[in-house]
Structures are given as structure tokens and as C-alpha cells.
DSSP file (Angstrom, degrees, kcal/mol; ACC not computed):
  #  RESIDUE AA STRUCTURE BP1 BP2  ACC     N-H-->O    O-->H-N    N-H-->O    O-->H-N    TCO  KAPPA ALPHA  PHI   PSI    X-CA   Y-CA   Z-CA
    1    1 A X              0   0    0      0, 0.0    31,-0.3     0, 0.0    87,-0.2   0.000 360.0 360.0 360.0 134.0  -23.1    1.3   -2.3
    2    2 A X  E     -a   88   0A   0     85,-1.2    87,-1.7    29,-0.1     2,-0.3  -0.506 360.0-153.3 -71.2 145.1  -21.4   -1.8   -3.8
    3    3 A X  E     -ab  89  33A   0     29,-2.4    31,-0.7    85,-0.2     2,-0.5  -0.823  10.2-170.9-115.0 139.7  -20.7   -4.5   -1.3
    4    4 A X  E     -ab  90  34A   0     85,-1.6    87,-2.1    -2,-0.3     2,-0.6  -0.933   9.7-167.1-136.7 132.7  -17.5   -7.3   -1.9
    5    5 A X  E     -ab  91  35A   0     29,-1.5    31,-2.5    -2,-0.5     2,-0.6  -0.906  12.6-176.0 -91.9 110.7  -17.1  -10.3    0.3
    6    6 A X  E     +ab  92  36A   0     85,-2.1    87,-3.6    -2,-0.6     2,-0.6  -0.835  15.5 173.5-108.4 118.9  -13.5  -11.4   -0.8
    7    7 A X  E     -ab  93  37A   0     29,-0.8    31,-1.4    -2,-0.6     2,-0.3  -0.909  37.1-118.5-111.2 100.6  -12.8  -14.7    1.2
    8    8 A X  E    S+ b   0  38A   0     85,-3.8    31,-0.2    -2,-0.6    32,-0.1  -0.288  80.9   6.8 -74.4 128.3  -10.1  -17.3    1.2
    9    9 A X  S    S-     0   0    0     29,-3.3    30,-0.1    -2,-0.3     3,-0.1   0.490  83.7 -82.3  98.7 116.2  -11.5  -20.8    0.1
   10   10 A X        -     0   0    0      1,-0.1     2,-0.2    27,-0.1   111,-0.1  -0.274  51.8-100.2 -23.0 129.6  -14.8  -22.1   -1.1
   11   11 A X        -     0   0    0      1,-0.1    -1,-0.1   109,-0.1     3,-0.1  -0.443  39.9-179.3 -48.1 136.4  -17.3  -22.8    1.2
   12   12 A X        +     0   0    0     -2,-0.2    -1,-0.1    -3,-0.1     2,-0.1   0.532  51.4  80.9 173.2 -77.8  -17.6  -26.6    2.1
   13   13 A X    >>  -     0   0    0      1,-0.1     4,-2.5     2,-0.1     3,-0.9  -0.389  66.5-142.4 -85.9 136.4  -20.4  -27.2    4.6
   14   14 A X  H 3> S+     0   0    0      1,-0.2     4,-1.5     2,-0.2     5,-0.3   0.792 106.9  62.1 -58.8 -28.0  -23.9  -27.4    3.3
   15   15 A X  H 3> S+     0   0    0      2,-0.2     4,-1.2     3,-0.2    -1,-0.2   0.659 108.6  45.1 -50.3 -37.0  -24.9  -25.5    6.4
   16   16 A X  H <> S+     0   0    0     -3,-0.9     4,-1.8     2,-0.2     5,-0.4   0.944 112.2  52.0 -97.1 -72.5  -22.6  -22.6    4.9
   17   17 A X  H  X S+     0   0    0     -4,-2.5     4,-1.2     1,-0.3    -2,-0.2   0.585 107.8  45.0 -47.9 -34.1  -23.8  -22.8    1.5
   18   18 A X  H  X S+     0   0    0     -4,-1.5     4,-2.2     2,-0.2    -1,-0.3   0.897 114.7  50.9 -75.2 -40.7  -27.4  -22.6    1.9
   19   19 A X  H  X S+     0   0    0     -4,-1.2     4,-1.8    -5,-0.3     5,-0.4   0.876 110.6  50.6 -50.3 -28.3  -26.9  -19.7    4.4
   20   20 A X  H  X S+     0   0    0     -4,-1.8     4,-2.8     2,-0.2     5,-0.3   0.946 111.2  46.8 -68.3 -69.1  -24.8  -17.9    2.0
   21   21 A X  H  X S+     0   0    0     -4,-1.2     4,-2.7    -5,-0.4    -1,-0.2   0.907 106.2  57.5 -51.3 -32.8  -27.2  -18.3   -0.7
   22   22 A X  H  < S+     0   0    0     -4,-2.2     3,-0.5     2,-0.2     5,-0.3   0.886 116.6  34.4 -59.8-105.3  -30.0  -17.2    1.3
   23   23 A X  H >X S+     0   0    0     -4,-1.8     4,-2.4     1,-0.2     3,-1.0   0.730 111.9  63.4 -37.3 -20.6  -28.1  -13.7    2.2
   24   24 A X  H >X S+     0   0    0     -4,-2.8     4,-2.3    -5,-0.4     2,-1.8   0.975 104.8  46.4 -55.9 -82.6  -26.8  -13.8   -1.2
   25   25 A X  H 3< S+     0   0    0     -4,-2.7    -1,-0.3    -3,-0.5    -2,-0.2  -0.067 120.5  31.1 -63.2  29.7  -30.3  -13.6   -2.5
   26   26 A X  H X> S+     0   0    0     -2,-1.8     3,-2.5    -3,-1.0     4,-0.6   0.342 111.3  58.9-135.7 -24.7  -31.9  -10.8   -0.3
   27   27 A X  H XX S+     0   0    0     -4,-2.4     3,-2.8    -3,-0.6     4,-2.2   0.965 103.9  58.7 -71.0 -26.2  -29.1   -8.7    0.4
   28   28 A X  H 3< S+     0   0    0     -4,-2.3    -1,-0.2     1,-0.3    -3,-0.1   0.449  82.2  72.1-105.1  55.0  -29.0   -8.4   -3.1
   29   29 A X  H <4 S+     0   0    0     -3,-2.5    -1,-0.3     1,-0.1    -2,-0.2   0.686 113.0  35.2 -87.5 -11.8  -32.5   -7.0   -3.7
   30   30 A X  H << S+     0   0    0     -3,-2.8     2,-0.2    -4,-0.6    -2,-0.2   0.706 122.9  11.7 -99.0 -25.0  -30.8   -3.4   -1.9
   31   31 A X  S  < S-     0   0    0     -4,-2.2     2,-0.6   -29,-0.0   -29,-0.1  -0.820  84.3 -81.3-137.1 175.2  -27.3   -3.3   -3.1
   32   32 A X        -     0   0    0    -31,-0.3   -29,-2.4    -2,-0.2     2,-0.4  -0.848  49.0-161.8 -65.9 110.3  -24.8   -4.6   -5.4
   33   33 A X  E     +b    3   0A   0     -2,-0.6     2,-0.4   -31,-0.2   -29,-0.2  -0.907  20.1 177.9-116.6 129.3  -23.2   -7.7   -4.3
   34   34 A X  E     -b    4   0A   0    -31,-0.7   -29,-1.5    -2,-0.4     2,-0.2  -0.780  10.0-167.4-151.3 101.6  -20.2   -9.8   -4.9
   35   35 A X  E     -b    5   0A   0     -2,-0.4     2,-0.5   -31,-0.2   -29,-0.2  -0.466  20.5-170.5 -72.7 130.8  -19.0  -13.1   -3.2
   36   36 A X  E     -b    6   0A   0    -31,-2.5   -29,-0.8    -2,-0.2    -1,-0.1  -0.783   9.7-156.8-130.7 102.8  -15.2  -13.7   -4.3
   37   37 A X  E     -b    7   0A   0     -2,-0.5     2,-0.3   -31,-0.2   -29,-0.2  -0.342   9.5-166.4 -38.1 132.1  -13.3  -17.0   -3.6
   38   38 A X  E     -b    8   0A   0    -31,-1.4   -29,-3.3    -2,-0.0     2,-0.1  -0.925  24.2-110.3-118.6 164.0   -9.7  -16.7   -3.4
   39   39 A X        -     0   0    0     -2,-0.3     2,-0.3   -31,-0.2    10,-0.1  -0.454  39.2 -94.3 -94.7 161.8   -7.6  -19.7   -3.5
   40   40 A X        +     0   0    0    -32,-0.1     2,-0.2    -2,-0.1    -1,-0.1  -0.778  55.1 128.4 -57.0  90.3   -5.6  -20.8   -0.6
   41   41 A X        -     0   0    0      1,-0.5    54,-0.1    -2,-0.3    -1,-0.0  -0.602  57.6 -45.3-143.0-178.2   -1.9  -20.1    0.3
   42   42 A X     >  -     0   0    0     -2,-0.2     4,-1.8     1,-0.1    -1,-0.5  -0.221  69.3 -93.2 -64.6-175.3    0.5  -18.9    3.1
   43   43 A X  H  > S+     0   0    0      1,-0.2     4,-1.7     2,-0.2    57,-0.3   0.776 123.1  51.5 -71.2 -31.4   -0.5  -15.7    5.0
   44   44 A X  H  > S+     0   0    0      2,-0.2     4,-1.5     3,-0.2    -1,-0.2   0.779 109.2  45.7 -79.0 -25.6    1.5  -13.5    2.5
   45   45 A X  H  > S+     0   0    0     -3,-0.3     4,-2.3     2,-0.2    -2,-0.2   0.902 116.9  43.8-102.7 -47.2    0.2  -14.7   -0.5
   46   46 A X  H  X S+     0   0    0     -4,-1.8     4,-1.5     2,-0.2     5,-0.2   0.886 109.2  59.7 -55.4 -43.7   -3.6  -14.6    0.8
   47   47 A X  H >X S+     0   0    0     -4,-1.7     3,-3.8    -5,-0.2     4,-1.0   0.954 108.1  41.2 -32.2 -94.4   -2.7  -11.4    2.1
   48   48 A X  H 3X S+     0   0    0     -4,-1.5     4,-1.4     1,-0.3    -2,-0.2   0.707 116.1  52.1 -28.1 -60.8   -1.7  -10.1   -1.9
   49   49 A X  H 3X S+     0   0    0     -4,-2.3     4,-1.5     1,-0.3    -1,-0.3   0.667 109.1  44.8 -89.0 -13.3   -4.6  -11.8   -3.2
   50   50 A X  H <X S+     0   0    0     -3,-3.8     4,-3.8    -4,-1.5    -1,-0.3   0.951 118.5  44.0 -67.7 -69.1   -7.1  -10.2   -0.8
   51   51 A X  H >< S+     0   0    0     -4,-1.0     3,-1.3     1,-0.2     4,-0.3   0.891 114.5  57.6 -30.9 -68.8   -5.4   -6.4   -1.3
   52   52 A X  H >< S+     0   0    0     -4,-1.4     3,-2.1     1,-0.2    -1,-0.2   0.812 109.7  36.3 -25.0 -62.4   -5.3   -7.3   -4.9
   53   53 A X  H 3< S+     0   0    0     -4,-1.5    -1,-0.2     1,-0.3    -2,-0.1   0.782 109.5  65.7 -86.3  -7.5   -9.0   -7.9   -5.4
   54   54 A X  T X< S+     0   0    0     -4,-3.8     3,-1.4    -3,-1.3    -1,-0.3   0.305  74.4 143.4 -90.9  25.6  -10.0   -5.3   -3.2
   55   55 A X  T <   +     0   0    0     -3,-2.1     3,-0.1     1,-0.3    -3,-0.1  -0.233  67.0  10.5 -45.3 113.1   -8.7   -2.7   -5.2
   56   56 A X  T 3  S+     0   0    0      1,-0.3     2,-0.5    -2,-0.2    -1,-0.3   0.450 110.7  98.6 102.1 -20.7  -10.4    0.6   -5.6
   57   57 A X  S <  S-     0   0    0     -3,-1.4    -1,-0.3    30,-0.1    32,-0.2  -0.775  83.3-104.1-114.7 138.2  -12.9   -0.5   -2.4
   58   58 A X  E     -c   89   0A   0     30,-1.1    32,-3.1    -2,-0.5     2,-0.4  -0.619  42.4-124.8 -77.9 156.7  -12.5    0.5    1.1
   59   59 A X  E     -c   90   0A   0     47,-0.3    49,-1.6    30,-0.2    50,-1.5  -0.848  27.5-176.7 -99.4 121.7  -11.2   -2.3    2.9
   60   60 A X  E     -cd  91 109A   0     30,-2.4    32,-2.2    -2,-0.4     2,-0.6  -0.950  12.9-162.2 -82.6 124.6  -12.9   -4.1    6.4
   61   61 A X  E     -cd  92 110A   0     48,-0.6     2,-1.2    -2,-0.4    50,-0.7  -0.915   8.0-145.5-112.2 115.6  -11.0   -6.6    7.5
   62   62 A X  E     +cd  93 111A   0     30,-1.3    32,-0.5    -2,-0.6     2,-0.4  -0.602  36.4 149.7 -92.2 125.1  -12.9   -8.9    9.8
   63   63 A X  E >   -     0   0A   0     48,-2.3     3,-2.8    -2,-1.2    51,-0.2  -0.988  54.3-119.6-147.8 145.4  -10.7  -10.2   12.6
   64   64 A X  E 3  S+     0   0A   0     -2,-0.4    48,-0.1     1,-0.3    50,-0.1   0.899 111.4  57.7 -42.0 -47.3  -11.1  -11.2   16.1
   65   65 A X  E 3  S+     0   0A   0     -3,-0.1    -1,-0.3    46,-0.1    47,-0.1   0.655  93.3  96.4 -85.9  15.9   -8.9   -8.7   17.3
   66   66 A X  E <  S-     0   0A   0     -3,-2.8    45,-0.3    45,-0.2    46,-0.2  -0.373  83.3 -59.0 -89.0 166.4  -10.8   -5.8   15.8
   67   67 A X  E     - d   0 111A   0     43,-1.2    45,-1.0    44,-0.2     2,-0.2   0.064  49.0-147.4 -24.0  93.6  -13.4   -3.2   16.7
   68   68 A X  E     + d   0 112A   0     43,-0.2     2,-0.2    -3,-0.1    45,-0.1  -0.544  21.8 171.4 -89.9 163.4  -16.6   -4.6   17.9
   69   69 A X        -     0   0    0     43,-0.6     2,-0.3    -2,-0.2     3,-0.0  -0.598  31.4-123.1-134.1-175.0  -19.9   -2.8   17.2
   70   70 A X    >>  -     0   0    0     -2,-0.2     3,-3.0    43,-0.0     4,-1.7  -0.916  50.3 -84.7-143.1 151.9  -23.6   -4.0   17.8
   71   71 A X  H 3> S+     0   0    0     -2,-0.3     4,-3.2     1,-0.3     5,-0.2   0.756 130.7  55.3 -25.6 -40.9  -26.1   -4.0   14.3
   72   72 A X  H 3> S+     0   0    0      1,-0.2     4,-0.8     2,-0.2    -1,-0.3   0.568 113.0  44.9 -90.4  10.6  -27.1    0.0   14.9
   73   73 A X  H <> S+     0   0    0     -3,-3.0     4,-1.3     2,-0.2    -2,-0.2   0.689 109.2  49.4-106.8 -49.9  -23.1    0.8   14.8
   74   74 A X  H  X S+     0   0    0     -4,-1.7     4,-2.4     2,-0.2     5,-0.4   0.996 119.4  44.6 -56.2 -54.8  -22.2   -1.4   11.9
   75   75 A X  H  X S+     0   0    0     -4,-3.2     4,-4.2     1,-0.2    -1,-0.2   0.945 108.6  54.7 -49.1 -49.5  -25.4    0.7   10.3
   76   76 A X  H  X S+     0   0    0     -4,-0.8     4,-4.4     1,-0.2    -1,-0.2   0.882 115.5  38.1 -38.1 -57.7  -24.3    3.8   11.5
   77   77 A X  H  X S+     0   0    0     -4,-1.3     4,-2.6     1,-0.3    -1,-0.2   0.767 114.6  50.0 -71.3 -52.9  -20.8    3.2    9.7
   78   78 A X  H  X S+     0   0    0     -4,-2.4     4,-2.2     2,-0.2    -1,-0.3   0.972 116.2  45.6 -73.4 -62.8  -22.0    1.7    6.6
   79   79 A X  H >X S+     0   0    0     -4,-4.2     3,-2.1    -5,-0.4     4,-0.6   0.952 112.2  56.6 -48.7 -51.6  -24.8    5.1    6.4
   80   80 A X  H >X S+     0   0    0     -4,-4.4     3,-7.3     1,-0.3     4,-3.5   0.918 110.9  39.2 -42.3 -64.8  -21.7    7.4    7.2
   81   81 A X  H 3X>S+     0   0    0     -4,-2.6     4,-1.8     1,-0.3     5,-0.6   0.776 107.5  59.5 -60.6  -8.2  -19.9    6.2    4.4
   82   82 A X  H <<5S+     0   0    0     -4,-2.2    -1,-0.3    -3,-2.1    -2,-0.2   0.614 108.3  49.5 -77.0 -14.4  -22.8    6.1    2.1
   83   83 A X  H <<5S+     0   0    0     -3,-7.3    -2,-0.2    -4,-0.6    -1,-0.2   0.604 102.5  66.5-116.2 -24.3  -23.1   10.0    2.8
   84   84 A X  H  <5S-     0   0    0     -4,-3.5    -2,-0.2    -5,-0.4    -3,-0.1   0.943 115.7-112.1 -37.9 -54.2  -19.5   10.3    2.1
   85   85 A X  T  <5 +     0   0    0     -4,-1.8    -3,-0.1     1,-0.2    -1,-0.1  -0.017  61.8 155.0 126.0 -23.5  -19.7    9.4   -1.6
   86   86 A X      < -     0   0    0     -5,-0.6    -1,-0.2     1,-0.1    -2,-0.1  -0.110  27.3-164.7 -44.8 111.6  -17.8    5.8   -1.1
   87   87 A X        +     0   0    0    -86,-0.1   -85,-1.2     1,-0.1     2,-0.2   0.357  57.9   7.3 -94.7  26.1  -19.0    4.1   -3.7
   88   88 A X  E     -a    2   0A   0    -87,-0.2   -30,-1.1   -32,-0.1     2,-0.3  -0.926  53.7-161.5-174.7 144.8  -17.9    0.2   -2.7
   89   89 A X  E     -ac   3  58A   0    -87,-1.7   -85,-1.6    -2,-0.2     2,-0.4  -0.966   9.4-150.8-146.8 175.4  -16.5   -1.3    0.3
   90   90 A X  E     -ac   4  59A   0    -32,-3.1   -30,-2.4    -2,-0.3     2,-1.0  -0.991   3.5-153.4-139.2 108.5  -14.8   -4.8    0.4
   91   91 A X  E     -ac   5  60A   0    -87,-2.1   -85,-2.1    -2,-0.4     2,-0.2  -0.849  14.9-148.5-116.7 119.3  -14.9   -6.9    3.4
   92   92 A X  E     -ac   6  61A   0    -32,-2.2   -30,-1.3    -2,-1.0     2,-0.7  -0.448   6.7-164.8 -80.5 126.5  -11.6   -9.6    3.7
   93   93 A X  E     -ac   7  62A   0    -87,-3.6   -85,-3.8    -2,-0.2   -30,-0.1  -0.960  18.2-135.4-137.7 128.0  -12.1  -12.8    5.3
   94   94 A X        -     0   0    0     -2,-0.7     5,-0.2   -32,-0.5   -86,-0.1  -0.100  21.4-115.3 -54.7 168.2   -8.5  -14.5    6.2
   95   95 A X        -     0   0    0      3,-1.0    -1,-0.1   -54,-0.1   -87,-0.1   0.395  64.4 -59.8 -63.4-149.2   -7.9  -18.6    5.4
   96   96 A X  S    S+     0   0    0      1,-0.2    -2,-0.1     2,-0.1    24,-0.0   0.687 142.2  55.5 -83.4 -27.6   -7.4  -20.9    8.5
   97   97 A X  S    S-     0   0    0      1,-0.3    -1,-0.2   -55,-0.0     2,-0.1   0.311 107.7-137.3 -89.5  10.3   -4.0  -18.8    9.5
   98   98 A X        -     0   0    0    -35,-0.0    -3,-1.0    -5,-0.0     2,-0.3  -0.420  42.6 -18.3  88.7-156.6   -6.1  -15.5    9.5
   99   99 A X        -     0   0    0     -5,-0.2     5,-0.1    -2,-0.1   -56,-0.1  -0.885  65.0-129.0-104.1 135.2   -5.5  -11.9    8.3
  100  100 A X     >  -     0   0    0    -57,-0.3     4,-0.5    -2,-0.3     5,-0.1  -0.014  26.4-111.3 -71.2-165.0   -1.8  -11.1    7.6
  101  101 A X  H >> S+     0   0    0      1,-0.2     4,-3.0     2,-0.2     3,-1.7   0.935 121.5  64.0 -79.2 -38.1   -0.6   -7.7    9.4
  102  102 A X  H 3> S+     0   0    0      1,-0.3     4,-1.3     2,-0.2     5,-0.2   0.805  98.5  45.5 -57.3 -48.1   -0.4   -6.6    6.0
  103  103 A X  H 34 S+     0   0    0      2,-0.3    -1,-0.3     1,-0.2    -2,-0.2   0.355 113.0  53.4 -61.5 -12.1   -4.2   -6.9    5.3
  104  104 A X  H << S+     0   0    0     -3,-1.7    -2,-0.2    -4,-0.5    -1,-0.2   0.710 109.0  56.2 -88.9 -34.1   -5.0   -5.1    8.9
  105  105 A X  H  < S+     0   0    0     -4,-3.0    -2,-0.3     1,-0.2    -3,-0.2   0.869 107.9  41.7 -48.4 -44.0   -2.8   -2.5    7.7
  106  106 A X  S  < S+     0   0    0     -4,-1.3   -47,-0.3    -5,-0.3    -1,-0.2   0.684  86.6 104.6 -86.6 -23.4   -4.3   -1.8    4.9
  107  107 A X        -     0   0    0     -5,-0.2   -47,-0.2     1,-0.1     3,-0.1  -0.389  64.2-143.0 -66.6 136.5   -7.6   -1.9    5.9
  108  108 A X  S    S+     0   0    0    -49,-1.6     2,-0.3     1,-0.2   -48,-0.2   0.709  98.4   1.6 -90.2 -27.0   -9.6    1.7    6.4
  109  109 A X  E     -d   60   0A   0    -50,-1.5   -48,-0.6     2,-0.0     2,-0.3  -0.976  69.4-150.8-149.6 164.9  -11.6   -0.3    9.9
  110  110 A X  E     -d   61   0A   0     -2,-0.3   -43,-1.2   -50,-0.2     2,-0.3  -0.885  25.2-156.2-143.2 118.3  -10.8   -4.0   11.1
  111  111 A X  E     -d   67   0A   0    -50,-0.7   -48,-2.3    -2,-0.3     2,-0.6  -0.775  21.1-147.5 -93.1 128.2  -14.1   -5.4   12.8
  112  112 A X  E     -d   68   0A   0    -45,-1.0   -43,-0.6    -2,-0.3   -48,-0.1  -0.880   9.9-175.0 -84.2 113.8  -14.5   -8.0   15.2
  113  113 A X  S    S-     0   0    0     -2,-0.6     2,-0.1     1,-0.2   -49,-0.1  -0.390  87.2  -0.3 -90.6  56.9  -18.3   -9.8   14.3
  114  114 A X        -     0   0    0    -48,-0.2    -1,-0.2   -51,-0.2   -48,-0.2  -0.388  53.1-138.1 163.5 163.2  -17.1  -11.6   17.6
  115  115 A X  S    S+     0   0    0     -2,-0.1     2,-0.2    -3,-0.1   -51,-0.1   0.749  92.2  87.5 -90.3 -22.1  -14.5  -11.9   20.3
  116  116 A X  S    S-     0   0    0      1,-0.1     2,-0.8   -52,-0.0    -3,-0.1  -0.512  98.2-112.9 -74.4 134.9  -15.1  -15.7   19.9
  117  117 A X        -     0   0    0     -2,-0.2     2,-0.2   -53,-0.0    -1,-0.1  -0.860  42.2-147.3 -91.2 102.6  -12.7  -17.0   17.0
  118  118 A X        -     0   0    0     -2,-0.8     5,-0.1     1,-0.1   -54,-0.1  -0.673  16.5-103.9-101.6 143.8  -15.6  -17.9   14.6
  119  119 A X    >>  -     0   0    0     -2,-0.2     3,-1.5     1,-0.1     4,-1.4  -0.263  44.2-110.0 -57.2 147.0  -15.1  -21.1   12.0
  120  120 A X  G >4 S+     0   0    0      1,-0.3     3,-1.4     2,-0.2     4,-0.3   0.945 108.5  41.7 -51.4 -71.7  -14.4  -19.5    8.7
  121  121 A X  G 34 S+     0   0    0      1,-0.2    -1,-0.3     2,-0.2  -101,-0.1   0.475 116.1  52.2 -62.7  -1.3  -17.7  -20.2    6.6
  122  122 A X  G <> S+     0   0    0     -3,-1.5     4,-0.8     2,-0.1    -1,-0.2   0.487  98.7  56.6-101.2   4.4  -19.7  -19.5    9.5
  123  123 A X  T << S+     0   0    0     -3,-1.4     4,-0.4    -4,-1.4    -2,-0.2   0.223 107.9  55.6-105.0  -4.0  -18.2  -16.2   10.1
  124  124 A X  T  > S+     0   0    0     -4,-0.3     4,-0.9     2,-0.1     5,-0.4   0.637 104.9  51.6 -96.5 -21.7  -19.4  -15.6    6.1
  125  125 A X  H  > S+     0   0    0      2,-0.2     4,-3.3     1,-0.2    -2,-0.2   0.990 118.1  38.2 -85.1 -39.0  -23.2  -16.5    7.0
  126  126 A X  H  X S+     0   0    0     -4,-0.8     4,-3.5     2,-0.2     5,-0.2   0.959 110.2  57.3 -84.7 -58.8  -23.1  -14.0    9.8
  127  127 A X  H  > S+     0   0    0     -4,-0.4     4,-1.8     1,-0.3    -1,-0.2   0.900 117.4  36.5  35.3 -97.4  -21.0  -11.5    8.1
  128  128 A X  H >X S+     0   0    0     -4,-0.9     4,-2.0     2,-0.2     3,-0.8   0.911 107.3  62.0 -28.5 -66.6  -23.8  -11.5    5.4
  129  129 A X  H 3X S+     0   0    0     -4,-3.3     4,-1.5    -5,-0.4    -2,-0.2   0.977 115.8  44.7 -31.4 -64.7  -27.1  -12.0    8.0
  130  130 A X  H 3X S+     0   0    0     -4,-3.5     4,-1.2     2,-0.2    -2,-0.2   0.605 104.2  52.1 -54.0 -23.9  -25.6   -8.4    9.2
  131  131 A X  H XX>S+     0   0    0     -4,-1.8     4,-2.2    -3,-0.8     3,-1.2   0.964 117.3  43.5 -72.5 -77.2  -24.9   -6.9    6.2
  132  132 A X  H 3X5S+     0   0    0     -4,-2.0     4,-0.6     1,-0.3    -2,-0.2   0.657 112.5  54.2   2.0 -78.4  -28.8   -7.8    5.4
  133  133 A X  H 3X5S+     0   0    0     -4,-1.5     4,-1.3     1,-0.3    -1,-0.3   0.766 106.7  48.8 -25.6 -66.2  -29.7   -6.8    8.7
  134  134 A X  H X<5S+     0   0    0     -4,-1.2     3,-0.6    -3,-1.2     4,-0.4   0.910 108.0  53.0 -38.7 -66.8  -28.2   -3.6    8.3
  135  135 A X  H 3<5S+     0   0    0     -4,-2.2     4,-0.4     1,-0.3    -2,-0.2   0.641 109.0  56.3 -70.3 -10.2  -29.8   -2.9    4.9
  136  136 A X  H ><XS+     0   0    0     -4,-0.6     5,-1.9    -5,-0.5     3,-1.6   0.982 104.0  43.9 -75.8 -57.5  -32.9   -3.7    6.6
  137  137 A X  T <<5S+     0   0    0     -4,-1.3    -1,-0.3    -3,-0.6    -2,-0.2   0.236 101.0  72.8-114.9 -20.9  -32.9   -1.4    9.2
  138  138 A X  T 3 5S+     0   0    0     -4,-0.4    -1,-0.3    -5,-0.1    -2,-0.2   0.589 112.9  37.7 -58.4 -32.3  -31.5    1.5    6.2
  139  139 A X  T < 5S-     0   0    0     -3,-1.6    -2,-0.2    -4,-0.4    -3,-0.1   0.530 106.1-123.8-108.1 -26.2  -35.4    1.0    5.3
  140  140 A X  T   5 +     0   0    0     -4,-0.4     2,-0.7     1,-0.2    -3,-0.3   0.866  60.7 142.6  88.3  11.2  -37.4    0.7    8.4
  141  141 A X    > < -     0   0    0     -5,-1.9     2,-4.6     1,-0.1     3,-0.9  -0.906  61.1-106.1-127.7 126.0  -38.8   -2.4    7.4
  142  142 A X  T 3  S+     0   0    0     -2,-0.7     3,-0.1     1,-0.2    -1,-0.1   0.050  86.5  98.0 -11.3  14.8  -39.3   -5.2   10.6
  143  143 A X  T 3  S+     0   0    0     -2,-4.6     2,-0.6     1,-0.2    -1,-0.2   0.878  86.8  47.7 -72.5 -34.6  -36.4   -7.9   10.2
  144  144 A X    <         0   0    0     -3,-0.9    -1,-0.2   -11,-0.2     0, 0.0  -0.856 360.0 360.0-109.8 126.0  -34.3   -6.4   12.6
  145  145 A X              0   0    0     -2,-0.6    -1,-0.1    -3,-0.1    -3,-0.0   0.022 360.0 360.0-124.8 360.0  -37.2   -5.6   16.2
């Protein structure tokens, strides 16, 4: 199953960048992967550009105030849909003003990776670790004990 991160803003912190690159590079020895900056705007307009590029994918919307799961529920969810036939899903990360309502509407699940209101580029490295994590644990193979 194809993976898209779409995300408003470039990554900044070196801290962010190597982690990113790091999950970048392993998740995609299992899947298709594709990180997508979107530029910066009001809540409405990051909203459109998120829907927009998630076209065609089911949508995750990661927000604080969404479902939380622990690693063998995010797998569960990810396998289910994989036995569906979904061939992509697209996980939205808001700017600094968040996800608009519009982009939690739209969204097929809206996940909390925390209750904790995580800085934006570190809420991509984890976001990623898990996905990883996830695919790991698809395999059997000893990242995730």
C-alpha cells in the first residue's frame, strides 16, 4: 500500500531532518513513500491544499483531538485496509493553526499520535518511526519487542 505524508511547511530543525530522512530511507524498503511539503497559509487555504493533494487516498488526519491507538492498533488498521484493496492512504499534518474542521471532515479516521500537542516536525519523525514500526511488525522481524 502507498503511503503520503502531506504536511504544511518544510522541515527546519536538523533534529527533524535527519530523523525524517532516516524513516524516509527504511520505510521505504516496504512500501511506496511520499513526503509532500505544502506551503503555508490560513487554516482554509492549508486545509484546500491538503484535500487537494490527497486526492484519490484515504485520508488520516493526525490531530490531538483524535482517536488514540497503541503500535498493534495502528497495525491492525493499516493490515485491515490493506485486505480491503485500498491502494494508498495519505496522512495530513496541519501548519501551526492545526487541521481545519474541513480537513477532519474529510478524513476516513483522525488519529491522535498523542494527547500531548506535539511540535510540528517532531510530530513528522514519530508519525514516520510508527509507520516503520508498523511495517516492521507486518514482517515479524525484531524492531518493534
Amino acid at each position: 500500500m502507498r503511503i503520503k505524508v502531506c504536511a504544511i511547511g518544510k522541515p527546519r530543525l536538523a533534529y527533524a531532518k535527519a530523523g525524517l530522512q532516516e524513516y524516509a530511507a527504511r520505510l521505504e524498503r516496504y512500501t511506496r513513500l511520499e513526503l509532500l511539503y505544502l506551503k503555508e497559509g490560513s487554516p482554509a487555504q492549508e486545509g484546500e491544499r491538503l484535500l487537494g493533494a490527497s486526492q484519490g487516498y484515504l485520508r488520516v488526519a493526525l490531530d490531538e483531538r483524535g482517536e488514540e491507538v497503541d503500535t498493534l492498533g495502528l497495525r491492525a488498521r493499516l493490515g485491515a485496509w490493506e485486505m480491503q484493496g485500498e491502494k494508498g492512504v495519505a496522512f495530513l499534518l496541519g501548519g501551526a493553526e492545526g487541521l481545519s474542521p474541513a480537513v477532519r471532515a474529510e478524513a476516513d479516521w483522525v488519529w491522535a499520535l498523542s494527547k500531548l500537542t506535539l511540535q510540528h516536525e517532531l510530530a513528522l519523525v514519530v508519525l514516520l518511526e510508527q509507520l516503520y514500526r508498523a511495517e516492521t511488525l507486518k514482517r515479524g522481524e525484531p524492531y518493534h519487542r
